[in-house]
C-alpha positions as CSV (number, residue, x, y, z in Angstrom):
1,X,0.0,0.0,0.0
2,X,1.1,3.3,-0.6
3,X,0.0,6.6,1.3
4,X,0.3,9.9,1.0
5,X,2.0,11.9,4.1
6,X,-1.7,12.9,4.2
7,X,-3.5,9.6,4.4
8,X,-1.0,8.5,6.3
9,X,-1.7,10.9,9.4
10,X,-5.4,10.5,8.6
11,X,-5.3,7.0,8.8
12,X,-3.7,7.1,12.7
13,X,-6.1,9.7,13.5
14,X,-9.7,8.2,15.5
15,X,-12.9,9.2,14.1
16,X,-13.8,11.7,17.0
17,X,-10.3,13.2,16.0
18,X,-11.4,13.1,12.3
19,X,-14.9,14.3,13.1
20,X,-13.5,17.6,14.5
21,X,-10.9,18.4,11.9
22,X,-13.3,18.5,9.7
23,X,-16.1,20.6,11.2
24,X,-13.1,23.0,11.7
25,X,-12.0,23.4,8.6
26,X,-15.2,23.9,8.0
27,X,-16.5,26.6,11.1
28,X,-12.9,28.2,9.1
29,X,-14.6,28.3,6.0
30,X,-17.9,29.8,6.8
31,X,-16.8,32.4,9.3
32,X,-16.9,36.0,8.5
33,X,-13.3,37.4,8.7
34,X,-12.7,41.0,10.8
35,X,-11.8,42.6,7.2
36,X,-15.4,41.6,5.8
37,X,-17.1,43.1,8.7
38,X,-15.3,45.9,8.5
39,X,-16.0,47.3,4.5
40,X,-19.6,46.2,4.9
41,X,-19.3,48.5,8.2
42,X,-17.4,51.3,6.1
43,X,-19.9,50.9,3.4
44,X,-23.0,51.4,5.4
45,X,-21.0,54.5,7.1
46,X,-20.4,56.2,3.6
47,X,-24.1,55.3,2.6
48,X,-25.2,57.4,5.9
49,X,-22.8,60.3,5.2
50,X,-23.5,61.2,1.9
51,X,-27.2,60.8,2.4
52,X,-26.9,62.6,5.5
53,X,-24.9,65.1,3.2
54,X,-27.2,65.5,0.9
55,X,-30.3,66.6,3.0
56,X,-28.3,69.3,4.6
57,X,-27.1,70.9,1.7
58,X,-30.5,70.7,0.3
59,X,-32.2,71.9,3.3
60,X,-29.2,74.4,3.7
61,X,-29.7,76.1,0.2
62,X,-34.0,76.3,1.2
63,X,-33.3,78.1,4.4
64,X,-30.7,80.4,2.0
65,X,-33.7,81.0,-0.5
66,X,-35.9,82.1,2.1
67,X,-33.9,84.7,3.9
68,X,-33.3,86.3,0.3
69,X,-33.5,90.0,1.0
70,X,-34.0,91.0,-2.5
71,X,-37.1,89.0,-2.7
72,X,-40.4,91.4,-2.4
C-alpha cells in the first residue's frame, strides 16, 4: 500500500479526532473574517454620510432661499 503523508496521518487519526478536523476546517470556512465586517461597516458608514450630506445641503440652500432680502 502506498500513502500519501496525508493519508497517512489521517489514517492514525480516530474518528472523533477526524470528526472535529473537519467541522473546523469547515467553522474556518464559513466564518466571516474582521476585514469583511469591517468594508460592509465602512460601506453602510459612507451610505449614511453622503445621504446625511445631501439633506443638509439641500435643506441648507431652502433656508438660503428664504432669507433672500432681494425678494419682495
Amino acid at each position: 500500500m502506498c500513502f500519501s503523508t496525508l493519508g497517512k496521518q489521517d489514517y492514525k487519526k480516530t474518528r472523533p479526532m477526524l470528526r472535529a478536523t473537519r467541522l473546523k476546517a469547515e467553522a474556518k470556512k464559513t466564518a466571516l473574517g474582521v476585514k469583511e465586517v469591517a468594508l460592509v461597516l465602512a460601506a453602510i458608514l459612507v451610505f449614511l454620510l453622503a445621504f446625511y450630506a445631501f439633506f443638509y445641503l439641500n435643506i441648507s440652500n431652502e433656508v438660503d432661499l428664504d432669507l433672500d432680502p432681494d425678494e419682495n
